[in-house]
C-alpha positions as CSV (number, residue, x, y, z in Angstrom):
1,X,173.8,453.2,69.0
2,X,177.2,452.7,71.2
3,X,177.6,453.2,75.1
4,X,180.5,454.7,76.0
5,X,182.3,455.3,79.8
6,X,182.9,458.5,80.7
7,X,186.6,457.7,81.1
8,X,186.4,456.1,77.2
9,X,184.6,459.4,76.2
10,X,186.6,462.1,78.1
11,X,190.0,460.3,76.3
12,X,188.6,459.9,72.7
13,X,185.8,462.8,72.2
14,X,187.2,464.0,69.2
15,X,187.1,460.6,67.4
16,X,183.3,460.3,69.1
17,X,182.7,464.0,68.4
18,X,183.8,463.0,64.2
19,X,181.7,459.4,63.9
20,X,178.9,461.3,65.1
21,X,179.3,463.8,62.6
22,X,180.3,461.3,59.7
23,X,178.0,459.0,60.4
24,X,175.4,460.0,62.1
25,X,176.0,457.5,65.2
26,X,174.2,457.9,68.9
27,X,176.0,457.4,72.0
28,X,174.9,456.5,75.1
29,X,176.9,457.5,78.0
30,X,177.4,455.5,81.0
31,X,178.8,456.5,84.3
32,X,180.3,454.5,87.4
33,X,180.7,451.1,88.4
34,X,176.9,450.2,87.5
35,X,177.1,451.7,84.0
36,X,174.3,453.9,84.6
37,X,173.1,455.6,81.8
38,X,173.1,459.0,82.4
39,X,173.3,460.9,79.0
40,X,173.0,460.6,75.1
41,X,174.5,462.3,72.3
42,X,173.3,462.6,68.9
43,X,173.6,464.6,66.0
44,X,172.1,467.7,66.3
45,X,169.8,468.5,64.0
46,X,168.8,472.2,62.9
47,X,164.9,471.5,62.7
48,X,164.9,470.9,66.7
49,X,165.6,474.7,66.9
50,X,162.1,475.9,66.0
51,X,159.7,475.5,68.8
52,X,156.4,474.1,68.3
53,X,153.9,475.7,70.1
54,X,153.5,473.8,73.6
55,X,149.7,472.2,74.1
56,X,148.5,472.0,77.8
57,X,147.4,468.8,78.7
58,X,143.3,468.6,79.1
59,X,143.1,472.2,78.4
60,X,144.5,471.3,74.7
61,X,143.1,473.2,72.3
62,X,141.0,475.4,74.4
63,X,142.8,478.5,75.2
64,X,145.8,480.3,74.3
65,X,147.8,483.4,76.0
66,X,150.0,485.8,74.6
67,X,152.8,487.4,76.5
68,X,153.8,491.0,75.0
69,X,157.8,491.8,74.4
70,X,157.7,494.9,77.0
71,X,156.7,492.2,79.7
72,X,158.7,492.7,83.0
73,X,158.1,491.1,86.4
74,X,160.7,491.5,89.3
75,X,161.6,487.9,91.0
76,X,160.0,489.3,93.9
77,X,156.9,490.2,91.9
78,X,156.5,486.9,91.0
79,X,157.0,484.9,94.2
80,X,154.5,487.0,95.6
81,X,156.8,488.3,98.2
C-alpha cells in the first residue's frame, strides 16, 4: 500500500489509475501540510456490488421487515411535518 499527496495524485492519476489496475496496488491519500489521511483507493471488485442483507445490532436475528416496490412516502410524510 502507497500514500500519495493530492498534488502527486491530481498530476499522475492515470499512471495511479493503471498500477492499480495492473497490479492490484492500494493507495492511501493524504491531504495538507499534516498528511492527513483522508481517502483510499483500491481495486474495485465486482463481488462488493451484491448487498448482504444488513443485521441490526441486539435485535440480530430476531426480526425482519419487508418494504414493498409500490412504497411511497412524501419528505413531508416522513418528517412528520
Amino acid at each position: 500500500m502507497q500514500s500519495v499527496q493530492v498534488a502527486h495524485l491530481k498530476s499522475h492519476f492515470s499512471d495511479i489509475l493503471k498500477m492499480i489496475k495492473s497490479d492490484g496496488e492500494k493507495f492511501v491519500i493524504e491531504y495538507g501540510k499534516q498528511h492527513e489521511k483522508i481517502a483510499m483507493l483500491v481495486p474495485y471488485d465486482k463481488s462488493l456490488e451484491i448487498e448482504d442483507e444488513r443485521q441490526f445490532g441486539i435485535g440480530k436475528g430476531k426480526g425482519s421487515f419487508t418494504i414493498k416496490e409500490d412504497f411511497s412516502m412524501s419528505d413531508e410524510e416522513f418528517l412528520g411535518l
